[in-house]
N, C-alpha and C positions, 0 to 999 in steps of 0.2 A: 793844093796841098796845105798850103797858109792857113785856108777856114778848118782844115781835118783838124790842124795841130791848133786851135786858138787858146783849147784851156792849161796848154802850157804860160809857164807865169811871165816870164819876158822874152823880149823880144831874139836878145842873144840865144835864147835857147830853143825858140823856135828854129834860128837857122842852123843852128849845128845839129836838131832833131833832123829838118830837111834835108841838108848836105848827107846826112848818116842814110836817111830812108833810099835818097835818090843812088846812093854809092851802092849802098845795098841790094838796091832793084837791078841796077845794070849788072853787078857780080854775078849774080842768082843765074840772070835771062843768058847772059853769056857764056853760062857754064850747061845750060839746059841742052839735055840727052834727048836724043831719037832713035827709032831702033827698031827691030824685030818685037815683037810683043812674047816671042819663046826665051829669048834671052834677056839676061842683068848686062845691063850699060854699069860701068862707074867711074864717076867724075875725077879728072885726072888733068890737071891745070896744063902741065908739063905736055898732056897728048896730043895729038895733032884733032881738029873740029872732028865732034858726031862722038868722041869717047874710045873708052876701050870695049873691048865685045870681050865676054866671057861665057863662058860654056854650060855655066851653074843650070841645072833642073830648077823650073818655078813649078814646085808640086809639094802639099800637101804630105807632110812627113811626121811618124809620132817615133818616139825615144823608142828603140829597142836592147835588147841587153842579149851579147854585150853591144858596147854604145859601137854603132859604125859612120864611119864619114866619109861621104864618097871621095872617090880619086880628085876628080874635078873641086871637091871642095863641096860647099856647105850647101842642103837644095835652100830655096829662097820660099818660102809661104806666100800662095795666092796672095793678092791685094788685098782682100777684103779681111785677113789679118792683121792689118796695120796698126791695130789697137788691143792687140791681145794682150791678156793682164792674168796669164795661167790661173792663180790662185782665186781670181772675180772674174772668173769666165762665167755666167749666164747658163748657158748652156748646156754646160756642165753640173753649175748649183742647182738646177733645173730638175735634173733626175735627181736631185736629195731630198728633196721638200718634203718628202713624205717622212724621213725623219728627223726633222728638224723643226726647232721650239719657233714655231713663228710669232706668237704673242710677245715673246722676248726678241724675235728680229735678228734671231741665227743666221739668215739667211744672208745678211751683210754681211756678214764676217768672212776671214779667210775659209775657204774650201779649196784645200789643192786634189787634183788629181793625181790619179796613181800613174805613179812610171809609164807604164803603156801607153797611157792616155793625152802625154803633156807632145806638146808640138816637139819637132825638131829639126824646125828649119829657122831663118832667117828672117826676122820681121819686117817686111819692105817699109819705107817711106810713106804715105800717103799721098796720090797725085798731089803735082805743085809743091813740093815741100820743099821751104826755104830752107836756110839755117836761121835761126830766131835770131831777132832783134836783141840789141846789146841792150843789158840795163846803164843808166836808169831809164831809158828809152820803154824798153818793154815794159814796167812796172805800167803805164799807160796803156801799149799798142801791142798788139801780138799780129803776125799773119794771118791772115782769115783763113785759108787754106792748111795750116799747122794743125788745126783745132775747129772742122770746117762742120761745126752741129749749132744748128740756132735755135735750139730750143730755148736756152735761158735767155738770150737777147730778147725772144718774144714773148717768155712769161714772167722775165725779172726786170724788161727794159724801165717800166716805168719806175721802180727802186733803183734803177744807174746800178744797176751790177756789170754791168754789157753791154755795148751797142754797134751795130755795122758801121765801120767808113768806107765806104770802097773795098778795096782788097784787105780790109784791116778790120780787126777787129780793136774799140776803145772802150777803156775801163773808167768811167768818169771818178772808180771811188766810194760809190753809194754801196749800201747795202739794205736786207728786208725792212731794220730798224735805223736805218739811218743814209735816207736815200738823199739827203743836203750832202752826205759826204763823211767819211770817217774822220778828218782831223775835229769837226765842230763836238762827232759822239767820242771819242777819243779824252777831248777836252773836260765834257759833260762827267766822263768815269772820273776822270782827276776832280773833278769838286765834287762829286760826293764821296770820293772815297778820305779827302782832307778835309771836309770839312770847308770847301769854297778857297783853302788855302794853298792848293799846288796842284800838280798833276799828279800821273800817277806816280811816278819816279819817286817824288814828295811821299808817296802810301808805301815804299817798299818794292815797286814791281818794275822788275827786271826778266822775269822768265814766266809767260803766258802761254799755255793750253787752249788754240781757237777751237773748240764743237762745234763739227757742223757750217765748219768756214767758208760754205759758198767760194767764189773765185780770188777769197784769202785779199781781202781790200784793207780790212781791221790789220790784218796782218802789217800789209804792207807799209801804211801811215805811223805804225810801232816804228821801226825800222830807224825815221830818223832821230828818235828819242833813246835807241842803242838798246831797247829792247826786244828781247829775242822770243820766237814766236813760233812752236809747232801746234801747224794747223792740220785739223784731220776731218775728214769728212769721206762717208760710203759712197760706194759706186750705184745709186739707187736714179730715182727718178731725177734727181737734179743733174742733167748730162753733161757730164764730162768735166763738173766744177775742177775738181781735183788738177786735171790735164791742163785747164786753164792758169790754175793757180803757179805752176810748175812752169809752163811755157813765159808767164811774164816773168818767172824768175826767183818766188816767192817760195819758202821752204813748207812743203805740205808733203800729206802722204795718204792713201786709202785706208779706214781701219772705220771702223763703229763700237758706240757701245752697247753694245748688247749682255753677251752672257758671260765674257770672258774681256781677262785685265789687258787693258792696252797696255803695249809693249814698253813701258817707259819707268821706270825707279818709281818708288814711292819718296814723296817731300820734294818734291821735283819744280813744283811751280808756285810763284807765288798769285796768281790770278789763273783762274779755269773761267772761259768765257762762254756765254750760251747766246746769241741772238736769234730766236726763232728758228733754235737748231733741230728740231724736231727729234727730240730726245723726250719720253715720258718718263718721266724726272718724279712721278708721284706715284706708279705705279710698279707691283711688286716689292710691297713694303718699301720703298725705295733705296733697292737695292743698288741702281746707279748713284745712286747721291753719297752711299757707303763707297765707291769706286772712286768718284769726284776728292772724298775726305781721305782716301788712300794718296794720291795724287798732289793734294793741296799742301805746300810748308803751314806753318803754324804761324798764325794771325795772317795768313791767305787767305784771296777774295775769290765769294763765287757771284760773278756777272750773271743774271737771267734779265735777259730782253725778250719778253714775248707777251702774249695774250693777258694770260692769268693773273700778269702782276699790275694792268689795269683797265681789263673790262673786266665790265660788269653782267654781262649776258650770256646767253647759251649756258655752256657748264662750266664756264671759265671759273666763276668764286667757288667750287667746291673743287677741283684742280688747287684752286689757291691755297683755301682750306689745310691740304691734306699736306702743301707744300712746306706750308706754315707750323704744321705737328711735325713733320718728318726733320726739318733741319733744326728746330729747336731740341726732339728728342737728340740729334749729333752734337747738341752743344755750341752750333754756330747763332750768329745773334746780326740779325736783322739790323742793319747800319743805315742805311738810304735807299726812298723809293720816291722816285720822280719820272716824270715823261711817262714813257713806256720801261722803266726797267727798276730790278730791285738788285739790293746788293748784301750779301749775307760775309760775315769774317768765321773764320773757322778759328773760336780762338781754343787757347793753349790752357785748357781748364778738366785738370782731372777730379776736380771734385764733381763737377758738374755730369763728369760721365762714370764717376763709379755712384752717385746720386741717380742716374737713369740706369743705370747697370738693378740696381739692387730694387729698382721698381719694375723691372723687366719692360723697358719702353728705349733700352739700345741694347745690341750683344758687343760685348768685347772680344777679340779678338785673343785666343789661349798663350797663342805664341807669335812673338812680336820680331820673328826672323824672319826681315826681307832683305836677305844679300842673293838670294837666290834669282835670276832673272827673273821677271814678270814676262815670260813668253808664253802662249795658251793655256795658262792657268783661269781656272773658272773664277770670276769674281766672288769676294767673300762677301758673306750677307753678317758681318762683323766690322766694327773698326777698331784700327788700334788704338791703347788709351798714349794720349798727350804726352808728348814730356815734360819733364817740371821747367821752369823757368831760367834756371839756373845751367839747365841740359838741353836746352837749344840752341842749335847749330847757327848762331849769325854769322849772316855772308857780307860783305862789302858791297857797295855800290855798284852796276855793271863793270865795265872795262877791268875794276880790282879784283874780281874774281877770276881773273884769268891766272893766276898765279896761286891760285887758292889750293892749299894740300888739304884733300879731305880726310876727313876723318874715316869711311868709308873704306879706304884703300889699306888703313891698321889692319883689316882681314884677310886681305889680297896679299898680304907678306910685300907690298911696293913700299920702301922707308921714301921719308922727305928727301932722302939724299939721290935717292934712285927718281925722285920724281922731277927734283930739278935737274938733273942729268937727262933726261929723257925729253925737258921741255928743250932746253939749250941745246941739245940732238938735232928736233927737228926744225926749229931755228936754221940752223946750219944747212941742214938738207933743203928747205925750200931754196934758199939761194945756192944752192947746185943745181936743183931742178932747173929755176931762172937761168943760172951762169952757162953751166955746160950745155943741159939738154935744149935751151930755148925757151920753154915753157912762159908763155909771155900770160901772167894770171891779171893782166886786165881787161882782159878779151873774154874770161873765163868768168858764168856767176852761180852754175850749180854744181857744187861738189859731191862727191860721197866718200867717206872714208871708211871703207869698208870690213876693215878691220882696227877700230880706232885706238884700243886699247887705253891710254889715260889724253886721249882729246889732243896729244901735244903739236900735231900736225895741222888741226883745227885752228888751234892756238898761234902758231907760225904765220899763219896766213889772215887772221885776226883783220888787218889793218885794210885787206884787200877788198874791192866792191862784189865780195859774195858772200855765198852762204856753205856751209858745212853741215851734210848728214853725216852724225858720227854714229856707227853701226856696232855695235859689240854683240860678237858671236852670240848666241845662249848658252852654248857648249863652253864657254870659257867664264871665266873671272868675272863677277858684278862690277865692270869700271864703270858702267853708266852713269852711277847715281854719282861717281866723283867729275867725271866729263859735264852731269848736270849743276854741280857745285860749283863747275869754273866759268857758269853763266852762259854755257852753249846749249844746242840740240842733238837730238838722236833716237833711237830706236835699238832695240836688241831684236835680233834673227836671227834665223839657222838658214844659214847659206845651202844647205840639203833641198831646200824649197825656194822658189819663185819669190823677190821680195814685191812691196803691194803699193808698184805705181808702176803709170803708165810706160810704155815704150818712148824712148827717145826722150829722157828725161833730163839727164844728169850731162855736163859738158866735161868732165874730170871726174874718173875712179880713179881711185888710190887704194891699191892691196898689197899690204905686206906682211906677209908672213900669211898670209892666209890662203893659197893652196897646200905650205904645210898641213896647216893646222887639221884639214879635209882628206887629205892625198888617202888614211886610213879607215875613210870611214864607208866605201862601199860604194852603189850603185845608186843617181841620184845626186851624189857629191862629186861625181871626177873631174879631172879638170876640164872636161866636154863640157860637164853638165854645165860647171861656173862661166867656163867662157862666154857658156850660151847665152847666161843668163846677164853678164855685163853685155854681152851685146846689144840686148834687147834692149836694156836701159840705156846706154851711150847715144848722145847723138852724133848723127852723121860731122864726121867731122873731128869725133872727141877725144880725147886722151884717157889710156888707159895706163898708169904707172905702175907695176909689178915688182916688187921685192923679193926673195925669195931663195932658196936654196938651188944650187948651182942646176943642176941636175934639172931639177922644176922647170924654172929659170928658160933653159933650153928645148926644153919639149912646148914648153905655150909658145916660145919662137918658132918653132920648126911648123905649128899647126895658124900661127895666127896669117896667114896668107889663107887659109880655106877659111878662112870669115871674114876675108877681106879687110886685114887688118895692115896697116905699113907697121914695120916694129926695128927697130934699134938697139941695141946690146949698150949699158956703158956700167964702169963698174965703178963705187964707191966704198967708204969705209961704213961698218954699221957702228953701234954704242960702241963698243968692245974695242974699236981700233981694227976688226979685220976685215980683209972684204968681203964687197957682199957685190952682187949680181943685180941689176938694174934692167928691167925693159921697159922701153916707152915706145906704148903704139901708138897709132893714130887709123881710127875706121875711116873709112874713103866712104865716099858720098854717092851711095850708087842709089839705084831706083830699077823698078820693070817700066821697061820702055812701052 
């Protein structure tokens, strides 16, 4: 085990890695189910050897209306669904192709199926399935069997993206563009973006866009520098990057760019990174690169590591070419080009783009309202013009932007005064979660807050070794772009649909108020549908916190035992001083025998 773990840094850390793996190993094997192969086993500490026996149908179930659930409780989906991802079901996108823009690479993007068509059963475990390794542990090692496809280890191994140990799969670090190791390419960005004089921190950058983030390594070397990092990459030929990225712990999610805006505020990041992310960035008048300048704050960097920016062969220099008219026609300006990579700032110059505006070599954008969610909206083939100098929004250093009231929220009718109230809230609530409920959040490193509204619960848990997806409705209030101001992550979605990552993701949802918000919106939305859909994402094992109106409240109790849920009633105060209705579950760890 000693040679598995060596390029851990010393030697004390090798042995509390070892002591963690070996503890780990015996838990797993000693909790390990045998069974009927008709019936669900689930793991039950407290039960006498071999488990509990449960009744559940393993078959093959699609949603019907109205939604019904058997007596016995919920059927469980064949094995070979272990990896279903509704919305990037194959299968399914399959019969669309024919109308869908493939030159543009529609094809990646979400495609949900209609009601009839979406499973409605239980997504098993995958044979052998651990509970994952604790970070920072994982940030290196995952199970081999969590994540049990080697195709990237065998076309990315010699880039140190992936490699087999044994029962383990190790992340040495590497990537396409920088297979020594992300802290040296890491470094590299920090001098050219200062001029050889800092890192990146030193350039401004605290909130990075990975495209096309392979198994999220760039990501993860950000991390000790307190820069935060949503990484996104499609469910396409590189297998299973995404699933990877998630199992070691690392905030990622499925999405592409294609023909429509990823789900994230505009002014959101200050660096959008490209390494060989297999984005045509030159093609379709570049239209993505208008997406990139949506996305980008002002004097934001955009990273390209790939071909074009230094070979000299094939079609690379007219790639280059075309790359070199298109970002100049947006007004960003070519900063640093060395190794393998270039680096372009998007600065804050409106003369510069009403000078391309009136030569017809940019379009400007008519109307400059984006409070609106970015949810499957088609990308614009416009940008908006810059703001003046004097009207841009400066943020503070990372950690300082936690306390940050944006400006953003003036339209949400949320005042400052409601917003430090709301932060000092859930302050408070975490340490009831801790105090009363148990909730031991060192054990815990992927969150979702599923209905985040101004990040404050994010925020609470700040200091903790994890991470926070902070989710805001579509149907509700633009708090994203202020949740992005306070130097976190997230996404906007309609909890109506399947969100776009893998099963068994997340070790803690956290939903409040959000079967309200749903309970009227029909078929698709009820609280079957959402239960269903935390399920899938929670890992075995996870915690589900529920807030919510009494009433609500009691019905997801009364049903969470048919999804194998253990759940808990406790009741606290909400803002207001009154009470509010508390559940905290915990899914049990079951498997087909």
């Amino acid at each position: 085990m000693s040679r598995i773990l060596s390029p851990v840094a010393d030697s004390k850390s090798v042995k509390m890695i070892v002591s963690t793996l070996v503890l780990m190993v015996a838990s797993f094997y000693i909790g390990t189910l045998f069974g009927d192969k008709e019936l669900v086993f689930v793991e039950d500490p407290s039960a006498p050897p071999g488990g509990l026996k449960f009744h559940n149908k393993v078959a093959l179930s699609f949603r019907e209306t109205p939604v019904m659930i058997p007596e016995a409780g919920m059927n469980v989906c064949p094995l070979i669904y272990n990896e279903y991802i509704p919305c990037h079901d194959l299968s399914f996108i399959g019969t669309l192709l024919p109308k869908l823009n493939l030159t543009r690479k529609e094809e990646l993007e979400r495609h949900c199926p209609p009601l009839g068509k979406r499973l409605f059963c239980l997504i098993p475990p995958p044979k052998d399935y651990k509970i994952p390794l604790r970070w920072p542990i994982s940030r290196d090692y995952i199970w081999r069997s969590n994540v049990n496809h080697s195709h990237l280890a065998e076309v990315k191994g010699g880039q140190n993206w992936v490699h087999e140990k044994g029962n383990l799969w190790w992340f040495p670090g590497g990537g396409t563009h920088f297979k020594h190791g992300a802290p040296e390419y890491i470094q590299r960005l920090g001098n050219m973006t200062t001029h050889e004089k800092g890192d990146l921190r030193d350039a401004g950058v605290f909130q990075v866009l990975d495209v096309g983030c392979g198994v999220a390594s760039f990501s993860a070397f950000l991390l000790p520098m307190g820069i935060q990092t949503m990484s996104f990459a499609p469910k396409d030929g590189h297998e299973n990057q995404i699933q990877f990225a998630l199992e070691r712990g690392i905030g990622a999610m499925i999405a592409a760019l294609a023909t429509k805006q990823l789900p994230f505020p505009s002014n959101s990041f200050e660096m959008v990174h490209c390494s060989r992310c297999r984005v045509d960035w030159h093609e379709n008048d570049g239209i993505l690169l208008k997406e990139v300048d949506r996305l980008l704050r002002p004097n934001g960097y955009f990273v390209y590591s790939a071909p074009p920016a230094y070979r000299k062969d094939k079609d690379f220099p007219v790639v280059w070419e075309k790359l070199v008219y298109l970002t100049t026609a947006l007004c960003w300006k070519l900063i640093a080009q060395q190794v393998q990579t270039a680096i372009w700032i998007k600065e804050a110059n409106q003369s510069c783009q009403l000078e391309h505006a009136k030569e017809k070599t940019l379009n400007l954008c008519t109307s400059k309202d984006d409070t609106s969610p970015s949810w499957q909206a088609p990308i614009k083939d416009c940008v908006n013009l810059s703001p003046r100098a004097e009207d841009i929004n400066k943020l503070p250093p990372g950690p300082e932007r936690l306390l940050v009231y944006s400006r953003s929220l003036e339209t949400t009718g949320i005042t400052s005064d409601m917003f430090k109230l709301n932060t000092m809230f859930w302050q408070e609530q975490v340490t009831q979660y801790e105090q009363l409920m148990g909730i031991n959040f060192t054990e815990i490193r992927n969150v979702m807050d599923m209905n985040a509204y101004c990040g404050g619960f994010a925020v609470a848990l700040s200091k903790r070794p994890l991470w926070v997806m902070n989710v805001v409705p579509a149907s509700m209030n633009n708090t994203l772009a202020a949740i992005y101001d306070r130097g976190l992550i997230g996404s906007f979605h309609d909890w109506c649909e399947p969100f776009s990552t893998y099963p068994r993701t997340y070790d803690l949802l956290h939903a409040s108020h959000l079967f309200s918000h749903y309970k009227s919106r029909g078929e698709g939305c009820l609280m079957e549908d959402l239960m269903l859909e935390m399920d899938r994402i929670i890992r075995p094992q996870g915690i589900i916190v529920i807030r919510d109106e009494s009433i609500l409240v009691s019905r997801v109790k009364s049903l969470a035992t048919k999804f194998f849920w253990d759940a808990e009633s406790h009741v606290v105060l909400d803002e207001n001083g009154n009470k509010e209705d508390v559940l905290l579950c915990r899914k049990k760890f079951w498997a087909i025998s």
